[in-house]
C-alpha positions in Angstrom: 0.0 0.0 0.0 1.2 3.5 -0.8 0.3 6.0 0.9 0.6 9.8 -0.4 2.0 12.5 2.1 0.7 16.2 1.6 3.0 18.4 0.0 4.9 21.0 1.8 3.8 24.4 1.8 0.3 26.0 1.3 -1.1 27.8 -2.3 -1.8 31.2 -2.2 -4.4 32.8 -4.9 -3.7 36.6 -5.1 -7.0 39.1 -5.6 -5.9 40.2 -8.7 -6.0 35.9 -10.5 -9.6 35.5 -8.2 -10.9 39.0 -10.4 -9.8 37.8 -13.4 -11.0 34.3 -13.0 -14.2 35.4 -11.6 -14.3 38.4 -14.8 -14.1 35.1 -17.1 -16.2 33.4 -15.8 -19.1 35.8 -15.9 -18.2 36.4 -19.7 -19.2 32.6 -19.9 -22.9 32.9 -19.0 -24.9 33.3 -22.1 -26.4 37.1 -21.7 -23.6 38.8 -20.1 -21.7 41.0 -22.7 -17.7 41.0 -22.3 -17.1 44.9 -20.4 -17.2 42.7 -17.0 -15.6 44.5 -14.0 -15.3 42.5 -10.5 -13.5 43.4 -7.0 -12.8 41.0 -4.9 -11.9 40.7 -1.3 -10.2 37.9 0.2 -10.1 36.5 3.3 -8.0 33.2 3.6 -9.5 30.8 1.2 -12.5 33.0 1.1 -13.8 35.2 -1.0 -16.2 38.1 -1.7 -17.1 39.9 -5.1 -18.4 42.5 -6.4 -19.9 42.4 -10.2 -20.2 44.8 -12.7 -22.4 43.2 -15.7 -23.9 44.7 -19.2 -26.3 42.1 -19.8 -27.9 42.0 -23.3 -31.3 43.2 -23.6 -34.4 41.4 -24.0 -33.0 38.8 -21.8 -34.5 38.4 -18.1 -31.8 40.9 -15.8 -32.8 38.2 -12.6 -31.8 35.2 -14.8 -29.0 36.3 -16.3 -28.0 37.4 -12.7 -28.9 34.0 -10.8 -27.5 32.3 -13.5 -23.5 34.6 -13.5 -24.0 34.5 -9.6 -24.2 30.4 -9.7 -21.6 30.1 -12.2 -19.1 32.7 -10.5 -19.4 30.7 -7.1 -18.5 27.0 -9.3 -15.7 28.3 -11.2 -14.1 30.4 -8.5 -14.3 27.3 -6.3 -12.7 25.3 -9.3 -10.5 27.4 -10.4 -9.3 29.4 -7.6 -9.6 27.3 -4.8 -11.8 29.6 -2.8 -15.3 29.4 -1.3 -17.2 32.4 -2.6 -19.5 33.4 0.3 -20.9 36.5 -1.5 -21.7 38.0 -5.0 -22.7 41.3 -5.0 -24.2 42.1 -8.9 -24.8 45.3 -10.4 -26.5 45.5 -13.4 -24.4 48.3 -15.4 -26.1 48.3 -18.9 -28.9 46.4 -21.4 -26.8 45.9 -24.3 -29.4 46.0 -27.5 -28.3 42.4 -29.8 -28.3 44.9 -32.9 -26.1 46.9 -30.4 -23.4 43.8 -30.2 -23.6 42.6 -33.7 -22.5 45.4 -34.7 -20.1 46.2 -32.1 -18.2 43.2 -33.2 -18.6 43.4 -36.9 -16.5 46.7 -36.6 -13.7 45.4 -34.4 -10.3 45.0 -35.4 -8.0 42.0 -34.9 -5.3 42.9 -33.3 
């Protein structure tokens, strides 16, 4: 039988990776446009955010918001390695689809 010692050391997760994680993952939730801005504070291996969202109009705000507010908890957990005990979401715009497509139809690749 083997048996597998814990490694040395401890893993630290600065604020700065848990924003951009958390940023990333609330560009994955279908109805969130990609001008996401998060703070987060951290507190061991727990963590509290604060989300800015443009959400794309006619979509339901409250789902769309449930929905980024589940997600952000998952993939922090996964990602990070922190318990998110708080997501604080402010809607910051209703982003008309005509709006986007043509938002991205004039961007440049860079």
């Amino acid at each position: 039988m083997t048996v597998v010692a814990d490694p040395p050391g401890r893993l630290s997760v600065s604020e700065r990776a848990v924003r951009r994680i958390a940023a990333q993952a609330a560009r994955e939730v279908d109805g969130v446009e990609p001008e996401v801005s998060v703070r987060a504070q951290l507190s061991g291996d727990r963590a509290e955010l604060a989300v800015s969202l443009p959400i794309r109009y006619p979509l339901p705000v409250a789902r769309v918001s449930e929905d980024c507010r589940r997600h952000l908890i998952e993939r922090a957990s996964e990602l990070a390695g922190v318990a998110v005990t708080g997501v604080e979401i402010t809607v910051t715009a209703l982003v008309l689809e005509t709006d986007t497509a043509a938002a991205r139809s004039t961007r440049r690749v860079r």
